[in-house]
ZANU-483938 format. One record per residue: z negated, x negated, y negated of N, C-alpha, C, CB in turn. Coordinates in steps of 0.1 Angstrom, whole numbers, plus 5000, padded with zeros to 4 digits. Each point is the difference from the previous one (the first is absolute). Glycine has a CB too. Layout:
residues N
ZXYZXYZXYZXY...
//
This chain:
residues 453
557672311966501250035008499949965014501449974979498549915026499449965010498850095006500849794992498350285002498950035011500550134999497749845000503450214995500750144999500950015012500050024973500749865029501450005010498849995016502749824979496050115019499350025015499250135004499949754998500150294991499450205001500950035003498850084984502449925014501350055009500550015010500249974989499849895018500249975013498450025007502249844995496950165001498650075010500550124998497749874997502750224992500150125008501150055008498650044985502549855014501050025015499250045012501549814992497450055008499650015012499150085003500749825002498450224989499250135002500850145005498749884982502850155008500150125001500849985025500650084956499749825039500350015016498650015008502349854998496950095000499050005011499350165000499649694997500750354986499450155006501150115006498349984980502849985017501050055006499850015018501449894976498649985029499949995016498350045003502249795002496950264991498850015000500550205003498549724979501850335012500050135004501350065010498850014977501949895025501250025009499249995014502249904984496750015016499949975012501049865009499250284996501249674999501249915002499149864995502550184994497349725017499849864994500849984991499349935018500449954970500849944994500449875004499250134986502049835013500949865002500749944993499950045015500849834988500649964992501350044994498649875009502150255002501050065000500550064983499250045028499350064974499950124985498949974987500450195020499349654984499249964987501149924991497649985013501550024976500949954989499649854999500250244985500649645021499449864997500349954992499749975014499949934979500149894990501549964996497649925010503450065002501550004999500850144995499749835020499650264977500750144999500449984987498750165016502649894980501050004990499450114987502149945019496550144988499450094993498849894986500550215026498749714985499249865000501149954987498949955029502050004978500849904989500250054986501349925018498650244982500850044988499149994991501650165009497249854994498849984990499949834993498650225017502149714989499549834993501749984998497349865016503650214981501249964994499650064985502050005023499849944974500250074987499750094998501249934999499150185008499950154996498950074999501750005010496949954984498550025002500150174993498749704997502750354995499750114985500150115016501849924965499350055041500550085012499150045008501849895000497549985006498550015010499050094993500149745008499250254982499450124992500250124998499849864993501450165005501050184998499650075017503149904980497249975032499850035009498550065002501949875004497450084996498550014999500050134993499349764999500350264991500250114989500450125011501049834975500350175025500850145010499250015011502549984996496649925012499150055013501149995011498350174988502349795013501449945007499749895008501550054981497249895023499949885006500250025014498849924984500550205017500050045018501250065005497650064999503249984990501250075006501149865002499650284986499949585010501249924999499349925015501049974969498250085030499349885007500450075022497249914969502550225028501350075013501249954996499250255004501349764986501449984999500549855011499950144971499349775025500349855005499449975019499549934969499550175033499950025011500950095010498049934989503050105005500950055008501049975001499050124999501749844987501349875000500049944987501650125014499249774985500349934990500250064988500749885015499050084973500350074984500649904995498050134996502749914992500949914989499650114986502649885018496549974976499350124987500949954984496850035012503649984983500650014986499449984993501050105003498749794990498549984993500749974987498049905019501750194971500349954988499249944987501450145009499249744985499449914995498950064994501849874998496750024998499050034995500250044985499149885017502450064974500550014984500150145000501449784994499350275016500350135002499550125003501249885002497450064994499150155012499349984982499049965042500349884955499350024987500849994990498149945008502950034985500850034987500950044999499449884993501250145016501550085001500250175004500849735008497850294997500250135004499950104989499249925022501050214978499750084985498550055004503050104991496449874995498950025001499050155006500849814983500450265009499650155007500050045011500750054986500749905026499950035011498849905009502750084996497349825000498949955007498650074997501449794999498550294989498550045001500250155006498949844978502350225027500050135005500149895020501850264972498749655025499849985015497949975005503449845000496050144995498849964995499150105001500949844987499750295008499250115002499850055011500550044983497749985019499850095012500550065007498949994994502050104998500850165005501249975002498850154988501749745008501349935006500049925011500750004982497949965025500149925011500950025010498249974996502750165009500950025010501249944994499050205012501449824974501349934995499949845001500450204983498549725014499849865003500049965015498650014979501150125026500149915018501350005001498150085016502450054982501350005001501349884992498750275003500649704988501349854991499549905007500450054973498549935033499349865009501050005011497250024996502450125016500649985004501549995010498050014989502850064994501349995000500749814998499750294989499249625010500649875004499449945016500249954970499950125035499549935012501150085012496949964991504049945017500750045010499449945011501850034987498350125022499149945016500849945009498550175000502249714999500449925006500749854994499950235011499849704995500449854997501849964994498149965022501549964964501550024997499849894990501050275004499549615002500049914996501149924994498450035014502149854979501050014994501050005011499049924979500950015031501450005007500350135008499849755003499350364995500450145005500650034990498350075015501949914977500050104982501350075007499149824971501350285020501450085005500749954989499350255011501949724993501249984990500550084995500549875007498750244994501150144991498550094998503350045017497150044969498850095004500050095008499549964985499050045022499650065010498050094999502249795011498150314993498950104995498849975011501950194989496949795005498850015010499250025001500549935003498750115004498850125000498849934996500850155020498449924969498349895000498950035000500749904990498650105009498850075002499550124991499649775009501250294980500150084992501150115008499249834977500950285016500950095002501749995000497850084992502349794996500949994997500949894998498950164995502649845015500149835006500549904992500450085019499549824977500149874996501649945000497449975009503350044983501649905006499849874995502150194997498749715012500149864998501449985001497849935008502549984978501650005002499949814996501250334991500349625006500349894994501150014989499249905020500350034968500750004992500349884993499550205001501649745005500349864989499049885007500450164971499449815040498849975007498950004996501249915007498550254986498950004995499250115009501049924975498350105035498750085006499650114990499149805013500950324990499950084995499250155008501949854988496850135008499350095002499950184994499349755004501050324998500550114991500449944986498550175012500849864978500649944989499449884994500850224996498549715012499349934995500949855008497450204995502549685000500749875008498549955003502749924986498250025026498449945010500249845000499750245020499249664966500249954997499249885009500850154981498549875028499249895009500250075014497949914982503150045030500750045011498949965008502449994994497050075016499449945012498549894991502950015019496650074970498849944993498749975009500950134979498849975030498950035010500549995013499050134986500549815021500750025011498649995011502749894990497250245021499049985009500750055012497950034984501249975026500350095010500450105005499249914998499950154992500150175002500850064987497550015015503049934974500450054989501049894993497650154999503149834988500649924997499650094980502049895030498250024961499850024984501349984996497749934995502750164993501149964993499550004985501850105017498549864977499949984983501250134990499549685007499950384989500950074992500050024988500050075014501449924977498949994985499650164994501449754991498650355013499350104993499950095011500849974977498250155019499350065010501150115001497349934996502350155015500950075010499950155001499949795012500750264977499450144997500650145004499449884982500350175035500750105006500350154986498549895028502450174975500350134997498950144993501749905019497550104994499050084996498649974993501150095018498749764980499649964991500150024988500049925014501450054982500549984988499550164997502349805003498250295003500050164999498850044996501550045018497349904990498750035001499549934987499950035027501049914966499149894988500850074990499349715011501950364988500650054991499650164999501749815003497550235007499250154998499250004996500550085013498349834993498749954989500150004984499549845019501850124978500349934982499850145000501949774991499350315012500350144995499350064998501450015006497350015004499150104998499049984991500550055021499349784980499249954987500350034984499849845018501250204985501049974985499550184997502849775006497450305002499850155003498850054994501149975021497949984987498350035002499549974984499649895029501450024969499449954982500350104989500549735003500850365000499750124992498550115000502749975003497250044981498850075000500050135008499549894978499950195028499950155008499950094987498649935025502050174980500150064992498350075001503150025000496349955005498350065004499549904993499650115024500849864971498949864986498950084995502149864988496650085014499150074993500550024983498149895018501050264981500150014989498949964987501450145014498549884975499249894989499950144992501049704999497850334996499650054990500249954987498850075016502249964974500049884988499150034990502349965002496650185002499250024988498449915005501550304991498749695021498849935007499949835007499850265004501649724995501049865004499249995016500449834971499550295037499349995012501150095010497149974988502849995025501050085011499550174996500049795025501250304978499350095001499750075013500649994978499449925032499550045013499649895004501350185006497249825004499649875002501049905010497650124996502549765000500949965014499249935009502149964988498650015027499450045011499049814999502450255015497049754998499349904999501449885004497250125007502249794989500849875004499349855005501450114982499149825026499349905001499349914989501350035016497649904987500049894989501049914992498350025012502149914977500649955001501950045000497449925008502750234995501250074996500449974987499550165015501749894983500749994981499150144995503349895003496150094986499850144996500850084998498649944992500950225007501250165002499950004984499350205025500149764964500050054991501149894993497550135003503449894989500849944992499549894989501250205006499249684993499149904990499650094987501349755005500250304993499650044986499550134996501549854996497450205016499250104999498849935002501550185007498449684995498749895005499649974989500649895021500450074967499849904989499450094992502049845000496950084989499650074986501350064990497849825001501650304995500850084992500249904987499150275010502749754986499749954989499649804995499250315003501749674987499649844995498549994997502549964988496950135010498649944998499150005011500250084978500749945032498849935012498950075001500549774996499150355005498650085006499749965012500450194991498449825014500050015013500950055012498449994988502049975021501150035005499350105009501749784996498950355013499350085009500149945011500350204991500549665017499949935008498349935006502749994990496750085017498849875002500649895001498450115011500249804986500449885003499649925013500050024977499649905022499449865015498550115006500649654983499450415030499150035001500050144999499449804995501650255003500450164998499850025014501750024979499350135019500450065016501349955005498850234996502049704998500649915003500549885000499950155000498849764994500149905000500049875010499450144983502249855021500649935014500249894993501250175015498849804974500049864993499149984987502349995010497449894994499449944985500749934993498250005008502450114984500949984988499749944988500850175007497849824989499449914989500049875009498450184984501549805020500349835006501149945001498650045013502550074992500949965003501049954986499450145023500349944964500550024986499249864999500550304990498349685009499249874997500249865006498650164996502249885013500949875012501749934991499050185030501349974970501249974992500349964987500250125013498949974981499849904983499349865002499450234986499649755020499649865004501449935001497750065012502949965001501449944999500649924992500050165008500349964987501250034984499149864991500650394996498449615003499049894987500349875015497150204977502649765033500449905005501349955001498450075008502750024992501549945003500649994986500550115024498649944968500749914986501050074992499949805011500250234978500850044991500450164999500649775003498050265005500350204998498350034993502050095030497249844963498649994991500550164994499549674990501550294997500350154993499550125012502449894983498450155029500250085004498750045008502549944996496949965007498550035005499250044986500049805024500050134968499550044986500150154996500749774995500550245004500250215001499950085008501250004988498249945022499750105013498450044996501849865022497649994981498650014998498750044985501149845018499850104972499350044991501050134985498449705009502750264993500450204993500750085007500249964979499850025029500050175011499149995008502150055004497650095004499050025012501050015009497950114991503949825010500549985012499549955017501349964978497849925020499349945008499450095005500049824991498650285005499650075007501050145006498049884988503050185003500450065003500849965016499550084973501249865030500749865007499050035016500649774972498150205024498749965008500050195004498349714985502250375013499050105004501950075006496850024977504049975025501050055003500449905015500650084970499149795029500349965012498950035016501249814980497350195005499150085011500550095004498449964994502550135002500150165005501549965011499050184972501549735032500849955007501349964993498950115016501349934974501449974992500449825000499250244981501649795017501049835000501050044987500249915032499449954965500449924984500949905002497750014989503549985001500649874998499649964986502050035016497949874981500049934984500649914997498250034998503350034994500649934993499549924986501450155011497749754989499449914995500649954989499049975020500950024970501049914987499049854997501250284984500049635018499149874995499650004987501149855014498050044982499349954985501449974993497549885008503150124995501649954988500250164996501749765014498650344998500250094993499250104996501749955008497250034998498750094989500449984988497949975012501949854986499749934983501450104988499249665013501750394998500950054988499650174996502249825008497250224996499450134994499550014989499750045018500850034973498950004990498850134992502149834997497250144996499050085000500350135002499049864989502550165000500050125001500450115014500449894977500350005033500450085012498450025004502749885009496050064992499250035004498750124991501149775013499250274974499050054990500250105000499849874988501250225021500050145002499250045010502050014992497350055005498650095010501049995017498550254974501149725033500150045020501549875000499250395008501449504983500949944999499649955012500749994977498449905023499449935013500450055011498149964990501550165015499750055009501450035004497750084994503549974996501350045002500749845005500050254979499649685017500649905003499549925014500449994973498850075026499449895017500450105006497949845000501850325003500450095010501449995003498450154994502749824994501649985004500549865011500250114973498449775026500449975009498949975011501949934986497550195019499750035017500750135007497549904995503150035015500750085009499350085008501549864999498350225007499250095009500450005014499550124982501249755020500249975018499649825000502650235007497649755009499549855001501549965001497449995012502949924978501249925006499449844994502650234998498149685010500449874999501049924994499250065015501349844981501249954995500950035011499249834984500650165031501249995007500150185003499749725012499750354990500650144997500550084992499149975008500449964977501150034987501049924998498650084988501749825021501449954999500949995010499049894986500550175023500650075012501150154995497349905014501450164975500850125001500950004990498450125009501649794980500749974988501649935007497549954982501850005027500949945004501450075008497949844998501350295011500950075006500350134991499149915023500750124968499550124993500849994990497850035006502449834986500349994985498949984987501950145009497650054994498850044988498950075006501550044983497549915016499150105006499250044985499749895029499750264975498950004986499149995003500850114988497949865011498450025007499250144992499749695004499950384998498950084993499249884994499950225017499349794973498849974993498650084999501849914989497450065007498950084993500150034988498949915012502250084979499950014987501150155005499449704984500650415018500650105000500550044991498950025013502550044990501150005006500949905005499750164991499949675002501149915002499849925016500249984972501250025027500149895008500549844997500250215012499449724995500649864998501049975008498349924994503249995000501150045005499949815006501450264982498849735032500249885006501749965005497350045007503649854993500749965003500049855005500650194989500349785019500249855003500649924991500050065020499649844975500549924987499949865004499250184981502049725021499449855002499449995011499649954977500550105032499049985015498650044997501349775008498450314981498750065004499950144993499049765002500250324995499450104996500050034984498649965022502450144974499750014982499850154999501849794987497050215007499250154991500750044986497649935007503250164995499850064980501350035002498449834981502050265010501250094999500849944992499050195004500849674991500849994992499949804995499850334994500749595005500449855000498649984990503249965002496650104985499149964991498350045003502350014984497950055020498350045006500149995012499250164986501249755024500349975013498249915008503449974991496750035020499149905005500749965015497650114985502249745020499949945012499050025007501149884993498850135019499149955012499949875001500650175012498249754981500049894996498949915010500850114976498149955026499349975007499750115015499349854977501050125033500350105012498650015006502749945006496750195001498849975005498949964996501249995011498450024979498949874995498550085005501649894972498350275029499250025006500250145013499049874978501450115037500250145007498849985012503150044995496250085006498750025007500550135009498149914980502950145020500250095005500050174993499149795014500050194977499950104992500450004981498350025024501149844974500849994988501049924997498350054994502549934999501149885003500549954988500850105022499149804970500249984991500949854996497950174999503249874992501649935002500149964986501450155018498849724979499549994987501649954993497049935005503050164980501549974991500049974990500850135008500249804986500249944990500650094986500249815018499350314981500150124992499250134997501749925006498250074984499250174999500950105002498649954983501450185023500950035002499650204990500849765030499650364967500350064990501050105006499549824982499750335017501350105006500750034985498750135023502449944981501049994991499350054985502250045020497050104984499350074988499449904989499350205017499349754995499749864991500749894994498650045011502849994991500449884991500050024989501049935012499950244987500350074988499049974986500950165017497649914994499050024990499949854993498650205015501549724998499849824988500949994991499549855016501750214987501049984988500350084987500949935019498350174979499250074991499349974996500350105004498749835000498949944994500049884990499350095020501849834991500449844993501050054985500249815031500650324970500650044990499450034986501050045017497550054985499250054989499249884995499950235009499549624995499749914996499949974985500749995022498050014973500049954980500349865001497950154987501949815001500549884994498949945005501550044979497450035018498649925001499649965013499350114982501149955030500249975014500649925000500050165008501349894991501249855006499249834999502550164986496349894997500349844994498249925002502650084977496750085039498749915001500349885012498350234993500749715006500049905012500150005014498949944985501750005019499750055018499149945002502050025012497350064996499049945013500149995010498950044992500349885021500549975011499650095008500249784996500450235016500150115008498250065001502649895012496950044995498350024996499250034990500149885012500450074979499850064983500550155001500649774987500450295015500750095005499550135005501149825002498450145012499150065006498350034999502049935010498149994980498050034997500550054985497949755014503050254981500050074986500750155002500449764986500150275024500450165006498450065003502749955014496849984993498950015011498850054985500949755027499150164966498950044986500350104992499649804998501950205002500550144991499550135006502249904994498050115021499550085008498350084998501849855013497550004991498650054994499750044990499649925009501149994982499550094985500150134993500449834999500950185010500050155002498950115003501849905006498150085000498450115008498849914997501250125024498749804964498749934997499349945009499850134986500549765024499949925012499949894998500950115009499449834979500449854997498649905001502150084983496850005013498749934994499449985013499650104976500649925040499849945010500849895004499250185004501849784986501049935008500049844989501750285013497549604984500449934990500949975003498449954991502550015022501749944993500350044993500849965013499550164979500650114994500149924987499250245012499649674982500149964986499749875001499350214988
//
């Protein structure tokens, strides 16, 4: 921070000396910026969030005339207020390249070009011009200082020669700002409807049926996930290349082998790496979809609620597969963006990979609940446990079951013999290597495999 705030003031003095360098005009002490300048000060006070924004907008040289020609009174609002109090969105549309004229413009709607100290203050409000387009009123209320709408809680904080500081507690947000940050939403909000020019999809070839155009590296793919994914619970080869293709912008088998690594480090998601890696080909499938640029969430179920599954939810041919595809989403979200929107929203549904369902999210207890219904419900139990950017995986305390599949369970658990009901349980791993052997034995597989006996 220190060797940041003396890059600053050298390039005061740089931008003047090139200044009087192409004017032709010696430089003096008159139109340089010295060590006493209220510009100087602003950088080693409180207000360091303020000094930066300045920087940022490219605003140094225009303040730095400003003070060489008269006195300034800048409005500096607290550092709480620039980093936790501001809304996060407008601060990252003030931040954007293509908004840099709206940021000069809210900078320098707190700066008045003239000296106004507390014993000038006006007793009444009074309107005044600032270095933005648009003027500034100062009034009194209740002997309270009042900066447009903001109260100016440190009077005469700075005080120099050429300038004087006030303290304010929140930042100072002109008109056309506001306007300019409320047209950005709208159009954003806009742009996110699909075009009605959406490529089109061959469904007999799951391929565009016109080529789409080139794109950068690293773009979202044109083709839809679920024209990317293998046909079908039994997992064929998928028509997606993989790592190393013609669009392989990520290495998606690494990234799937980072995350399951994960999941076996942070404890108590074993089961769920367990049916990724050894009875489905999820994992590779996973690995060859993020290569193609796609983004994954994984609603993750802990070892408590694996352990309650039983063989039978899993001994129906592609069950596996129906059950882990129901919970990956096919966008990147976080805990704080699914509880953001639950939160403003009520319900949101997510698409899945297990096609047609969706998973139904609401806010429940201060956090995140999956499932349509109290008894097959799940929490957001463990938040984040793995986000790379591309995969993101949120770990819950439930299996979660579209409505169809419940049915089918509840038909099943109905037709049940005597001689069922009254065999032994086994433990969840018992479970899964006794599906896993029924399987082979099926297609006469078993005699490579001795766990089997």
């Amino acid at each position: 921070m220190m060797a940041s705030r003396m890059y600053i003031v050298l390039f005061f003095v740089l931008c003047q000396l090139v200044t009087a360098a192409l004017s032709g005009k010696p430089s003096n002490a008159t139109t340089q910026i010295n060590s006493n300048s209220v510009l100087v000060a602003l950088l080693d006070s409180r207000y360091t969030e303020l000094a930066e924004l300045v920087e940022k907008a490219l605003l140094l040289q225009t303040l730095e005339e400003a003070v060489s020609n008269h006195n300034i009174t800048i409005f500096a609002p607290r550092n709480e207020a620039l980093e936790r109090e501001l809304d996060p969105e407008f601060k990252r549309f003030l931040l954007e390249p293509r908004n840099l004229r709206s940021l000069q413009t809210l900078l320098l709607h707190h700066i008045v070009p003239s000296r106004l100290s507390q014993s000038e203050w006006p007793s009444e409000l009074t309107r005044h011009t600032t270095l933005s387009t648009e003027p500034l009123h100062l009034s009194n209320l209740d002997s309270m200082k009042l900066a447009g709408n903001a109260e100016v809680v440190r009077v005469d904080d700075v005080f120099r020669p050429d300038g004087i500081i006030h303290g304010i507690s929140r930042l100072l947000i002109p008109k056309s700002v506001q306007q300019d940050f409320n047209n950005r939403r709208n159009l954003r909000a806009i742009s996110a409807v699909k075009p009605e020019g959406a490529p089109e999809v061959d469904p007999r070839t799951n391929r565009l049926k016109k080529p789409a155009p080139a794109v950068p590296a690293g773009s979202p793919p044109v083709l839809p996930i679920y024209y990317a994914m293998a046909p079908g619970p039994s997992l064929a080869p998928a028509p997606a290349p993989g790592p190393g293709g013609p669009r392989g912008h990520f290495d998606g088998e690494s990234q799937v082998k980072d995350f399951i690594h994960t999941l076996l480090q942070y404890g108590g998601y074993n089961e769920l790496a367990d049916i990724l890696v050894n009875l489905t080909s999820l994992a590779t499938e996973m690995g060859k979809l993020v290569s193609e640029g796609y983004v994954l969430t994984v609603l993750a179920p802990n070892d408590e609620a694996m352990a309650k599954l039983t063989a039978d939810q899993l001994a129906e041919p592609g069950a596996p597969e129906r059950i882990m595809y129901y919970h990956i989403v096919p966008e990147y979200q976080t805990e704080e963006s699914m509880y953001n929107s639950v939160r403003r929203f009520g319900k949101i549904r997510y698409d899945t990979l297990h096609i047609p369902h969706k998973v139904l999210a609401q806010e429940a207890d201060g956090s995140v609940k999956f499932g349509d219904d109290d008894e097959e419900s799940a929490y957001l139990f463990d938040p984040d446990i793995y986000t790379d950017g591309r995969i993101s995986v949120q770990g819950i305390d439930g299996v979660l079951f579209p409505k169809s599949d419940k049915k089918d369970s509840n038909k099943t658990e109905s037709t049940k013999t005597v001689d069922r009901l009254q065999t032994a349980p086994t433990s969840r791993r018992g479970k899964l290597l006794e599906v896993a052997c029924q399987v082979l034995e099926t297609f006469g597989q078993d005699s490579r495999f001795t766990t089997c006996h």
